[in-house]
N, C-alpha and C positions, 0 to 999 in steps of 0.2 A: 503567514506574513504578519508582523506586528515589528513596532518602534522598542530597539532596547535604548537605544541613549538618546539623547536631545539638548539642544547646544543653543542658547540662547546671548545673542549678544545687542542691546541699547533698543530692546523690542519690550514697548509698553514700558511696565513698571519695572523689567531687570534689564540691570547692565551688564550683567553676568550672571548666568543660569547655565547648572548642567546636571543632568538626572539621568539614572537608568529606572527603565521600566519592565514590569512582567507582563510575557506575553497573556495572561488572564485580567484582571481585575484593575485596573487603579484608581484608589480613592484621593481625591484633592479636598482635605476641608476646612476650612476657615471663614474668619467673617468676612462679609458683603467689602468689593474694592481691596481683597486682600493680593489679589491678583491667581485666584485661581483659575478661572476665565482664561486667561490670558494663554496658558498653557493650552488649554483646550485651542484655543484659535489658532496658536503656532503648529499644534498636528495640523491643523486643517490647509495651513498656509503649505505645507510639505505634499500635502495628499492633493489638494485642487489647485493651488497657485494660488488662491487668496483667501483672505480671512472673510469673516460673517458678512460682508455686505461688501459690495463691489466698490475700487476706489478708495479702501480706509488706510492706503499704507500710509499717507501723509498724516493721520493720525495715531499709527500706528508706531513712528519713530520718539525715541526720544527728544526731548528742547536741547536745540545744539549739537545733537548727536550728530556726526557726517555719515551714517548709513544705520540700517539694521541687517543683522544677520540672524538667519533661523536653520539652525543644522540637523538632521538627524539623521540615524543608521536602522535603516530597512532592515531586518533579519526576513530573508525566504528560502526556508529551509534549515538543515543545519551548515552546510557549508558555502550556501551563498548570502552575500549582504549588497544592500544597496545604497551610498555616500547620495542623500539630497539635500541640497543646498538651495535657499530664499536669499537674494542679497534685493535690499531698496537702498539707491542712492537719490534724494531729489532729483538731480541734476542729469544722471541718466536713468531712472525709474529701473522698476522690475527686473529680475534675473532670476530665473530658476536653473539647476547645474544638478546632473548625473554625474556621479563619481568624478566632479568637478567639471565636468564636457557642461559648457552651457547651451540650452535648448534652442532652438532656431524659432520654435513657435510655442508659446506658453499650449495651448490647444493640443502639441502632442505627448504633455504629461495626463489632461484628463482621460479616466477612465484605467491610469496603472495600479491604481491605489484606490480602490472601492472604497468610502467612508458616508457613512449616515450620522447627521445631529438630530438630537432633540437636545431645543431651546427652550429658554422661558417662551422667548418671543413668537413660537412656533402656533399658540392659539392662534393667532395672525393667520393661519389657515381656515380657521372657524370664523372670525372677529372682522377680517379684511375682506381685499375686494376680489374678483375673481382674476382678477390679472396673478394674485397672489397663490391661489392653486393651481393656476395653470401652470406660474412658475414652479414649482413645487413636482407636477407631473414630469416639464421637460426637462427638470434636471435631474432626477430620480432617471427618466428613461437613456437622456443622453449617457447617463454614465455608463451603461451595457449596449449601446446602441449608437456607433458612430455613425450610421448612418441616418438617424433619426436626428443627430446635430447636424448634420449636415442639410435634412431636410427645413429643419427649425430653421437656419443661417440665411439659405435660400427664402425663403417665406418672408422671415423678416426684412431682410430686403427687398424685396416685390411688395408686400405691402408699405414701406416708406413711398417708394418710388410712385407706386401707386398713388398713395395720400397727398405724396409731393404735385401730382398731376393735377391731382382734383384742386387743390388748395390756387394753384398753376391758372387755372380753366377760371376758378372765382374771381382772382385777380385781375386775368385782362378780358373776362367775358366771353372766353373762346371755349369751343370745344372739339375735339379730335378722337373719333369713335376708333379710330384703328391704334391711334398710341394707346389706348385705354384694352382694347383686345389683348396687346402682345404682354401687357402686366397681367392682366384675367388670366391669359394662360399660365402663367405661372407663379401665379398662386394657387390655382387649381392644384395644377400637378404636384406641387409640394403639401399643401393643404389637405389632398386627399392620403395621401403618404404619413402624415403627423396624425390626421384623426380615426386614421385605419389602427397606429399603432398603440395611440389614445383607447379605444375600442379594445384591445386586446391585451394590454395594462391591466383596465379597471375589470376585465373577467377574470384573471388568474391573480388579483389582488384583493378582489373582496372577501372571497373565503377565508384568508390567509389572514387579514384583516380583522372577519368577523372572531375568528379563531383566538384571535390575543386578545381583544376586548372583553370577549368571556372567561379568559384564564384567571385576565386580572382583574375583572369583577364577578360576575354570574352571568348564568343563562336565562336569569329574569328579563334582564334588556336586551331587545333587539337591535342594531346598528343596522344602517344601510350607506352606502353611495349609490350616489346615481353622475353619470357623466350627461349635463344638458347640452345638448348643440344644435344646431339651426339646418340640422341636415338629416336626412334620414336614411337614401342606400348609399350616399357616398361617392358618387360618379363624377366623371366629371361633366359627362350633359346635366348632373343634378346643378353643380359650380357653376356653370355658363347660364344654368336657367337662373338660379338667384341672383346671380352678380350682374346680371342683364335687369332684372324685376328692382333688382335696390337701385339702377342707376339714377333715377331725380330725387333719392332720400342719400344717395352719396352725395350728387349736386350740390344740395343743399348744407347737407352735414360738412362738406370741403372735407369728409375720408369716409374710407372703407367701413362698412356697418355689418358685410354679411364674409363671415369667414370661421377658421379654428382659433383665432386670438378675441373671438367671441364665447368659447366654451367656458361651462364652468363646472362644479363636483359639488354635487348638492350632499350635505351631510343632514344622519337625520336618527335618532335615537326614539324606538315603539312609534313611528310614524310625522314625528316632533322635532321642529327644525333644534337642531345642535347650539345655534347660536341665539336662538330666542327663551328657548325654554330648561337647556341642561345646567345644571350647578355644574361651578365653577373644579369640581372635583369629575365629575363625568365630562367636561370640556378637555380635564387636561389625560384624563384616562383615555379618550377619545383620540387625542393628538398624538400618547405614546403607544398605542395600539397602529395608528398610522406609521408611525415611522419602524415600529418591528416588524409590521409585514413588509413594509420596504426593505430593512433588513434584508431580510430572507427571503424576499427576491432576486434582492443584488447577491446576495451571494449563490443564489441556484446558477446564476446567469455570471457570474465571473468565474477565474480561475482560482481564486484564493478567497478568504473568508475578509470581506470587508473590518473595519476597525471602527467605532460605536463609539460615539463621543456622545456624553448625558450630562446637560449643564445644572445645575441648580432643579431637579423634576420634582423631588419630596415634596415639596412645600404643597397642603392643602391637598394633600394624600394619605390615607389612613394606615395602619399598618400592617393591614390584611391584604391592600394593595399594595403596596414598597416589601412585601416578603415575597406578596406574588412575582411582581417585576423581578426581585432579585433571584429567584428558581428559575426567570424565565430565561436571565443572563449567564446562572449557573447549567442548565441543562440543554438549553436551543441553539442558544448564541455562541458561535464556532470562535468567531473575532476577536482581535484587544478592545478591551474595554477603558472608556475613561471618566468618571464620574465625580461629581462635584457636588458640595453640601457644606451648609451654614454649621452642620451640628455634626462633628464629630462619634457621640455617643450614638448618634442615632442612627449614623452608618457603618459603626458595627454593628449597634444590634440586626440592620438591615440584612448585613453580609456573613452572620455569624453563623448561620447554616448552610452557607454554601459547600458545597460537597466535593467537587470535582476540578476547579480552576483555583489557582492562587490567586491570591489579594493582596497589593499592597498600598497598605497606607502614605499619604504624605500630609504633611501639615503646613498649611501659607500663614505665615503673618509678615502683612506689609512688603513684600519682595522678597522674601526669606523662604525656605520651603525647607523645614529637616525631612528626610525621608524615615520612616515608622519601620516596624515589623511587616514580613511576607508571611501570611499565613497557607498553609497548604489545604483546606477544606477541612470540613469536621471529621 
């Protein structure tokens, strides 16, 4: 599965844009704001229904524009192709479209189109708050496990409705043990379901994990995760006993304190928190070791090789690690790949020993993109 054309019309910096791409490698490079970003986010908008951060289509059109449009052509297989269509109009928002059939619920395109980013902004998993790898966990999970979104869905709503209560109860001084019950129960039962599957994630992901972190530096440092949560067998008399023990610290707090929207994934390198103590080079080695075991999960777990979006990663990576990455993209990684860099020269020499996937090049200046040479490996 991988994107050969892509069709871009009044989205960000082009008013017109169209490229074909190889199902192996593509290099985007130019300077900062050239708009090679932009590309990478228009795959992303085809593959999940939105770009990097929920809500950006209003900054995503152009001034004046009356819509944007984001096209591209699926190749699955050789004789089958997929027509996905992104239309934003202000005035009636969002559209995603299947060989032009528009989708009843954006929700039943996630999960057709497996894709993993690594961002600048991705330290944000080391650097932020734990809301931030949590998010990080359920959308990594949701995307092989629709039922695990579905449990997520469920949860977060029982916990509003819940907080809604509590907040409810402060307000006019009242309280009502039995409407507080029938939200308990079901947060429990979703709650137990999200950190069962939380629990079985982080086993069959840290090996996988520790595995790239060594490729692409050594076996000198050790890496760990650790999943922290406020529960120990998981049951749900465990649920009822806490959510009953926290009730005059919710009181008080006016929400929920004891749940899985409390967990968090402690990183940690020879023993040494990740965020207090690693250089700024073992933070981002650290990040892209995280998302190629995710990779390669999502692809154990789909039916097709997910497609690997890599924004700006070089910078403040030496290039015994950027050679390593690139064997790892040349030999592990099944997927399209899409990658992005300030420096031309230096992502050939990155990609110059790649062996077995094509590469091609393309060049941004300012809204402009010529497309370069397909090399076929050394």
């Amino acid at each position: 599965m991988f994107f050969s054309d892509l069709q871009l019309s009044w989205f960000r910096n082009y008013e017109s844009l169209s490229l074909q791409f190889v199902d192996g490698i593509n290099c985007l490079t130019g300077n900062n704001g050239a708009g090679k970003t932009n590309v990478l986010e228009a795959v992303h908008y085809l593959a999940l229904t939105r770009g990097w951060a929920r809500s950006t289509e209003k900054y995503s059109i152009q001034e004046h524009a009356p819509y944007f449009m984001i096209e591209g052509q699926l190749q699955n297989g050789e004789e089958r192709s997929l027509h996905i269509q992104c239309n934003y109009m202000p005035s009636k928002g969002k559209k995603m479209l299947l060989d032009k059939k528009p989708l009843a619920r954006l929700s039943e395109h996630i999960g057709r189109i497996p894709l993993v980013t690594v961002l600048p902004n991705d330290t944000q998993l080391i650097h932020g708050s734990p809301s931030v790898r949590r998010k990080f966990m359920d959308g990594f999970i949701s995307q092989y496990s629709p039922d695990y979104l579905r449990q997520l869905i469920r949860y977060d709503h029982a916990l509003s409705q819940r907080n809604a209560l509590l907040a409810l109860f402060a307000e006019r001084g009242g309280w009502d043990a039995e409407q507080l019950a029938l939200w308990n129960e079901q947060l429990a039962a979703s709650g137990c379901f999200i950190l069962n599957a939380r629990r079985e994630f982080i086993k069959a992901y840290t090996p996988i994990f520790e595995s790239y972190f060594h490729q692409i530096v050594s076996k000198k440092e050790t890496p760990t995760l650790e999943l922290k949560t406020q529960f120990g067998e998981n049951s749900l008399a465990e649920w009822e006993q806490l959510l009953q023990a926290s009730r005059d610290r919710d009181r008080l707090a006016h929400r929920t304190t004891v749940g899985t929207h409390k967990d968090d994934l402690v990183f940690q390198i020879d023993g040494q928190g990740v965020k207090n103590f690693g250089s700024q080079g073992q933070q981002k080695t650290f990040v892209i070791a995280l998302k190629l075991a995710q990779y390669e999960i999502l692809a154990s777990r789909s039916s097709a090789a997910p497609v690997l979006l890599l924004d700006d990663i070089f910078d403040k990576l030496d290039m015994h690690r950027l050679q390593a990455i690139a064997g790892i993209l040349d030999q592990q990684v099944a997927g399209q790949v899409f990658v992005t860099d300030t420096s031309p020269e230096r992502t050939q020499i990155v990609f110059n020993a790649v062996k077995t996937r094509k590469v091609k090049y393309f060049r941004v200046d300012a809204g402009l993109i010529a497309e370069g040479p397909v090399t076929e490996g050394a």
